[in-house]
N, C-alpha and C positions, 0 to 999 in steps of 0.2 A: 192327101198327106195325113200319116198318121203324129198325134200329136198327145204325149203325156201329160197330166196334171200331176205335179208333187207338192203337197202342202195344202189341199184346200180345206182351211180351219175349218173344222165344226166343234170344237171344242172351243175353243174360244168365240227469116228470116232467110232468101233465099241464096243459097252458094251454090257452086258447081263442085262437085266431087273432084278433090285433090288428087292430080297424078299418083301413084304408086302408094296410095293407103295400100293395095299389097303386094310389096314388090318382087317383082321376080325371084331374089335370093329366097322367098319364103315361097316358094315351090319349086319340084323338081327341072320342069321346063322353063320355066318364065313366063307362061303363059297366062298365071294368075287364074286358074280353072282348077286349082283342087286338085293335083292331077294324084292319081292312087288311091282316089275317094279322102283324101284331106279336108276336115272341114275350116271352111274362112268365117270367120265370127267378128265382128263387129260392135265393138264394148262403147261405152261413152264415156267415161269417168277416168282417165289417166290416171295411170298409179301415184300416189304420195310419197310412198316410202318403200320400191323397189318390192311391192308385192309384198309387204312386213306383215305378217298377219295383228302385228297389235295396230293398225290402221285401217284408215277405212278399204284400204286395198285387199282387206281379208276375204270378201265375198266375192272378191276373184276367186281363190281358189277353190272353195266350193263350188261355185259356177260352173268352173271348166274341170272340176272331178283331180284333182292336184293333191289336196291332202283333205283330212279327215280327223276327226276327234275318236273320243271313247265312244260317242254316241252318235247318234243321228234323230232326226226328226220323219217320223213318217206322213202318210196324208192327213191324219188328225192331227199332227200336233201334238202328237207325242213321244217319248224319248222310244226308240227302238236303236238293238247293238250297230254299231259298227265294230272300233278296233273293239271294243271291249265286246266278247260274246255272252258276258249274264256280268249281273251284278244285284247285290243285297244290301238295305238297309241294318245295320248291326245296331245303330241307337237314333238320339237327336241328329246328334252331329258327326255320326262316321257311317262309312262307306265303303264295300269292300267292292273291285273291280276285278272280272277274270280275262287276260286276256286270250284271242285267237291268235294264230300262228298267222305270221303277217312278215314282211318284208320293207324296207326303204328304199328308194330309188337307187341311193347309193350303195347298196352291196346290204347293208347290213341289216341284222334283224328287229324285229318290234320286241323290247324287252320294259320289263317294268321299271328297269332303271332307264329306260328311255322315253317313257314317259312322266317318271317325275320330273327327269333333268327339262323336258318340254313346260309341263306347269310349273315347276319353280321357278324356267323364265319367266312365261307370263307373270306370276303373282311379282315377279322384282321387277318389271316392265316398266320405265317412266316416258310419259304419264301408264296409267293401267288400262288395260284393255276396258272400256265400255262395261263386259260381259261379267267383271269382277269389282265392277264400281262401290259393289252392296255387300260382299262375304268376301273373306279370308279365309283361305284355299292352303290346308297343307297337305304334298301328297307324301308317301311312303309307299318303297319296292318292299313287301313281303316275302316274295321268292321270284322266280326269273319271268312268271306269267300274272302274277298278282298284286294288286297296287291297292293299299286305304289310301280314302282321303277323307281327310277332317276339316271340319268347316267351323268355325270362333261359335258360331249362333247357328242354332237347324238352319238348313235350307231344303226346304220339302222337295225344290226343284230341281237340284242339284243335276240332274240326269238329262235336263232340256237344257241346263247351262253350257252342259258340258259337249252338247252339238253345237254350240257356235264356234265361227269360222274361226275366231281369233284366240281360242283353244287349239287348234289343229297341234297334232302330234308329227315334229319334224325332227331326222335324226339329227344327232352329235353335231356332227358338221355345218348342219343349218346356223348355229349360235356363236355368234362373235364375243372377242374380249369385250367387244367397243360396246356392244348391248345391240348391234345389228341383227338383224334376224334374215336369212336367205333363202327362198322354196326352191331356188334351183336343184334340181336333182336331190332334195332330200324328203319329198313327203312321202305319201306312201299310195296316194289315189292311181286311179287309171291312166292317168295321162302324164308327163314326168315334161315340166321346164326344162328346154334345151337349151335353150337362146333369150335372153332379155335385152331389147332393145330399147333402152330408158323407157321413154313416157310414150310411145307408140308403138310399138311390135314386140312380141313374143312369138315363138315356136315351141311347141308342145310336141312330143311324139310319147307313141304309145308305149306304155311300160307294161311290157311282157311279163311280169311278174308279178302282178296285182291280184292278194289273197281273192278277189270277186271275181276274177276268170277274164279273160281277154276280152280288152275293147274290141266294135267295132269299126271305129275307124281307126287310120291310121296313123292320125295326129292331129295338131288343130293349129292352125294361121291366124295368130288372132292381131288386132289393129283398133286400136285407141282411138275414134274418132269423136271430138267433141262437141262438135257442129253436129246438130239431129239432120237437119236436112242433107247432110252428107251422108249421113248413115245411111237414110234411107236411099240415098243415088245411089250409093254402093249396093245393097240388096238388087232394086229395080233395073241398076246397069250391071248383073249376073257379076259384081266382084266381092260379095260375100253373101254366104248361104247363110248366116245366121244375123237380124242386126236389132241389137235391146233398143227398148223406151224409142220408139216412132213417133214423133214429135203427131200430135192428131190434126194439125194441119196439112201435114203429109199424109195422114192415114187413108184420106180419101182417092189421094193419087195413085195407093198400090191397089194390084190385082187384087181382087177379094181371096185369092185364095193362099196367097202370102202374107194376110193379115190377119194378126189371132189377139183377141182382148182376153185379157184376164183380172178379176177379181182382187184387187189389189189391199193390203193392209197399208199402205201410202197414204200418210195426211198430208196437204200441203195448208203451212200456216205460216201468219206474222208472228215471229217471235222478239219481242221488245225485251231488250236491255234492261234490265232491273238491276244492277250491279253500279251503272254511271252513266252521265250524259242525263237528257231530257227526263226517260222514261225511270229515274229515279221517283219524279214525285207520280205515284197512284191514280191522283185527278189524271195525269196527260195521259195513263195507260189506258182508263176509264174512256178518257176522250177518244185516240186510236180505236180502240176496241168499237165503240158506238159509229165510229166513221165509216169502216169497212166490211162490206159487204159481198162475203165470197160469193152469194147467188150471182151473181153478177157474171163470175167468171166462166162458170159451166159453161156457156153454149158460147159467148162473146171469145173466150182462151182457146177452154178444150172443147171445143167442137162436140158437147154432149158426152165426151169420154168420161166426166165425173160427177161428182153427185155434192150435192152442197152439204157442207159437214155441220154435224151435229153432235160434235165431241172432237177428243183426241182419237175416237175410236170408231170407223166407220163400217158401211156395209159388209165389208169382209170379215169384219167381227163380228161374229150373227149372235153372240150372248149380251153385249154392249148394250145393244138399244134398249131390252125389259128390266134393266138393272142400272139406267141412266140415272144420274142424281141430280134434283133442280141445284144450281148455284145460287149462292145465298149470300151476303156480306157483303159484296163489291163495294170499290169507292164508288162515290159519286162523280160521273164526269165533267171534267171543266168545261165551260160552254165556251164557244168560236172565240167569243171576244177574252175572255181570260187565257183561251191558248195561243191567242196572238202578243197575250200580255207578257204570259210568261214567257213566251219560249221566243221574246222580241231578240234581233242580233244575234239569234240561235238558229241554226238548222239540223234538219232532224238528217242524219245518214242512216239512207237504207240502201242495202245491200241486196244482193242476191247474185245466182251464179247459172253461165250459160248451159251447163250439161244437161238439164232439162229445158228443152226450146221453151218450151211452155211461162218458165218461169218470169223472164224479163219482161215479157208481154203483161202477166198479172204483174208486176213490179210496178210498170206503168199507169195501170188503170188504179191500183191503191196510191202511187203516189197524188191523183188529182182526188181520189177519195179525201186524204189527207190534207191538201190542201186546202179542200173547200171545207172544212173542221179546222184550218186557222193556223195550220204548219207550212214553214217553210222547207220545203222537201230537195235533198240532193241525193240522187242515185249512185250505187258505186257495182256494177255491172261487170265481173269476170269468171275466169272458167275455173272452177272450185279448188281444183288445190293447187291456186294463190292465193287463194282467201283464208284458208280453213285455220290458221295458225291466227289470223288478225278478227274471226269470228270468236277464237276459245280466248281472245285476251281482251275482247268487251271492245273491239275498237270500232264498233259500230253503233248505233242506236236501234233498231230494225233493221230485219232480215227476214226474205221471204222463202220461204224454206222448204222442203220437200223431203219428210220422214218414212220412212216404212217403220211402223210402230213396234214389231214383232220378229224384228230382223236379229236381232242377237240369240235370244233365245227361244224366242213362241212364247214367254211368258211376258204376257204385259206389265210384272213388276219390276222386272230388268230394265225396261224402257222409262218407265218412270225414274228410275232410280237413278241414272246414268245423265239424265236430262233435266230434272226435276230439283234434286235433292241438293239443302247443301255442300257437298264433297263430290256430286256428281264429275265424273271424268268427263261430260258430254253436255254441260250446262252451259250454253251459249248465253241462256236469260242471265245466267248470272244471277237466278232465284236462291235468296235465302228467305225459306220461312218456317219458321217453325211446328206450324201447325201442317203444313204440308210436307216435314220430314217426318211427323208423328204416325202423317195417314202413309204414306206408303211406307214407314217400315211396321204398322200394322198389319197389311196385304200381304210385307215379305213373309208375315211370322204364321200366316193362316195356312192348313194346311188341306183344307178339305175345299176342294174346287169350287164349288160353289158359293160358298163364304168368302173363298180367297175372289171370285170375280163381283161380288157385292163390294169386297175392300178396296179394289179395284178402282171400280167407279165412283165409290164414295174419293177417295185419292184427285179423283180425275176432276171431281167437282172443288177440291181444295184447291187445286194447281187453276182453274178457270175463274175463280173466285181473284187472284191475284193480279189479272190480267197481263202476266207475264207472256203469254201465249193464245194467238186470238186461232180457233182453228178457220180454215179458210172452205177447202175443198176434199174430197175423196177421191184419189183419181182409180182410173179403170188402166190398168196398164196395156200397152200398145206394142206386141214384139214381131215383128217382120221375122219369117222361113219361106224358103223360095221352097217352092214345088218341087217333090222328091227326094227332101231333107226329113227323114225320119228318129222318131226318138226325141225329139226335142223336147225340156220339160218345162212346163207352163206353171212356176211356183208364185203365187202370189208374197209369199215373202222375200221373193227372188234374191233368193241363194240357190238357187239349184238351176242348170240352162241346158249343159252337155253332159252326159253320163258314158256306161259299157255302152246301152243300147245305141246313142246317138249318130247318123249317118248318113252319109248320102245315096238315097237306093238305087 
């Protein structure tokens, strides 16, 4: 099997598989085989918000090639065109974009007023997209192919931003009164939404008309399944040719030759509530923090699939480790019997969610971490998006979490900023601190790469200092292709899976 890499940075429970994950109506015979070279795909993470690209359902569309920004990201990690075919810095904070002759699903064409009308959604977006957590974004149509965009404060990166998913350029129609956002039939990628089937089935077919030249296949079948060990029956019982994140307890059950790891920029960590509850006071984060012990999980969870972390930033980020900064400040941790003291008639709620198998298992083994450090520990175990609304309003104390660090833009100041910062649109810790919104909007403001990944990790050591965020593991990602499924892309920031080339041969 031939198999692509997109993105490898150098710059930076058992169940039976559920009758009809692909039901007949999603193929031409009912036979559930693909028929016409169809590809069947196999997602884990159910949409939130009908595919909204301001959600975390945006890296659907990239994945399955749906819609597109001005930009794109290539194998380093850096901006290369999409809609937009050149573009020039004109000062700090402006931008001028040229665009390519392009098309929409729905009939109409890629115009510069059709791309402001897309980023003015975003920037009016409530909440805002992740990706705009840090700069305000104004665009302007210049003439029918050319667009500035102006930024409040430089943004050196502007051009990596503007590849993330929850940017994607969708025409007129996509945009409701209501502030809803819709990719049916309006992006502009290879593959054009036919069909949405709430939170488990899509239908994709091929859009004939996509400025990159005709896919190969002829559509995609794809199937929400959240259960890992399902996913993987479906792969292994031939009912999908494509199936993400293979739980690595499975991975030893499939053939070797449908099984492909890849390089992942995936932290998984404890991330403690700093906002309210317990991990208000310092000492108990100090204490969590000295209790748990992600070595532990490698071989005991993931099956050797990951690597014990040593930052927010791991193997996959090959600049991170010579530019690591020691943590310095920490509180001091409360010892066993003051954490039984304080947090007496208290329990600590940890959270986590089932769409990576992996996770509930490490759930498990930090909650006895935890207890034997003087907590009393209550789990709260469901499949992510019911949680993700009661994660951003602090109704938890802990959560075990599972990040790709580099997923918005390839720029690791996006990630911090989104997660990190006071105003972050993505702060779960619920971290306010000052000295840690100083360091990363120092990193925003550096413009020369290697300065800017020094500021970086000096940032990453502010944010570790707080004990808001205990890092745990690095995983190694796990994606199931059955034999003869060609083209498939193996992106470690996994936004990229089905492309033109992808097929069954």
């Amino acid at each position: 099997m031939r198999t692509t890499s997109r993105g490898l940075i150098a710059a930076l429970a058992l169940t039976p598989l559920l009758a009809g994950c692909f039901a007949p109506g999603d193929s031409d015979d009912g036979s559930g085989a693909g028929p016409g070279g169809r590809l069947r795909v196999a997602l884990a993470v159910p949409p939130v918000q009908a595919l909204s690209p301001y959600s975390n359902d945006a890296t659907v569309l990239s994945k399955l090639s749906v819609a597109e920004g001005l930009t794109a990201l290539d194998d380093n990690g850096t901006a290369k065109p999409a809609l937009a075919k050149s573009w020039k810095q004109d000062d700090d904070t402006t931008w001028t974009f040229e665009l390519r002759k392009a098309g929409f699903q729905d009939g109409t064409e890629l115009t510069a007023k059709a791309v402001v009308n897309a980023l003015d959604h975003a920037s009016a977006a409530k909440p805002r997209p992740r990706v705009l957590s840090d700069v305000a974004l104004t665009a302007k149509a210049e003439d029918a192919d050319t667009v500035t965009l102006t930024t409040k404060s430089p943004d050196p990166v502007l051009p990596l931003r503007l590849a993330s998913p929850a940017l994607a350029i969708l025409s007129a129609k996509a945009y409701g009164e209501d502030g809803a956002v819709s990719p049916v039939g309006t992006g502009t990628g290879p593959f054009e939404i036919t069909r949405l089937g709430g939170k488990t089935k899509a239908r994709l077919d091929r859009f004939d008309g996509y400025w990159g030249g005709k896919a190969k296949a002829p559509g995609i079948d794809v199937s929400w399944i959240a259960d890992g060990t399902a996913r993987a029956n479906a792969l292994r019982g031939g009912e999908a040719d494509i199936a993400e994140w293979i739980p690595t307890a499975q991975a030893k059950l499939l053939d070797k030759d449908t099984l492909h790891e890849v390089p992942s920029v995936r932290t998984d960590s404890l991330v403690l509530n700093t906002g309210g509850g317990l991990f208000t006071d310092a000492g108990l984060r100090a204490a969590a923090r000295e209790a748990v012990d992600g070595s532990t999980l490698v071989d005991s969870v993931f099956g050797g699939y990951a690597d014990p972390a040593q930052g927010l930033f791991g193997p996959a980020v090959p600049w991170a480790a010579g530019k690591r900064v020691e943590v310095t400040g920490r509180a001091k941790a409360a010892t066993t019997a003051q954490v039984k003291t304080e947090t007496k008639g208290r329990t600590l709620r940890l959270a986590t969610y089932t769409n990576r198998a992996e996770l509930p298992e490490a759930a498990t083994v930090l909650q006895q971490q935890l207890e034997k450090a003087g907590f009393t520990v209550k789990q709260d175990v469901r499949e992510y998006t019911q949680m993700e609304a009661d994660l951003l309003a602090g109704k938890y104390d802990a959560l075990v979490f599972s990040r790709v660090t580099l997923l918005d833009t390839g720029d690791a100041v996006d990630y911090l900023a989104s997660d990190f910062t006071s105003d972050g649109v993505y702060n779960i810790a619920g971290l306010k601190d000052a000295a840690v919104d100083k360091a990363i909007r120092a990193a925003a403001a550096e413009r020369d790469t290697e300065r800017r990944q020094e500021k970086v990790m000096r940032a990453e050591a502010a944010i570790l200092r707080t004990d808001a965020v205990v890092p745990l593991v690095h995983e190694q990602a796990v994606q199931g292709i059955a034999t003869g499924v060609e083209g498939v892309l193996l992106d470690p920031r996994e936004r990229s899976l089905v492309d033109v080339d992808t097929r069954v041969g």
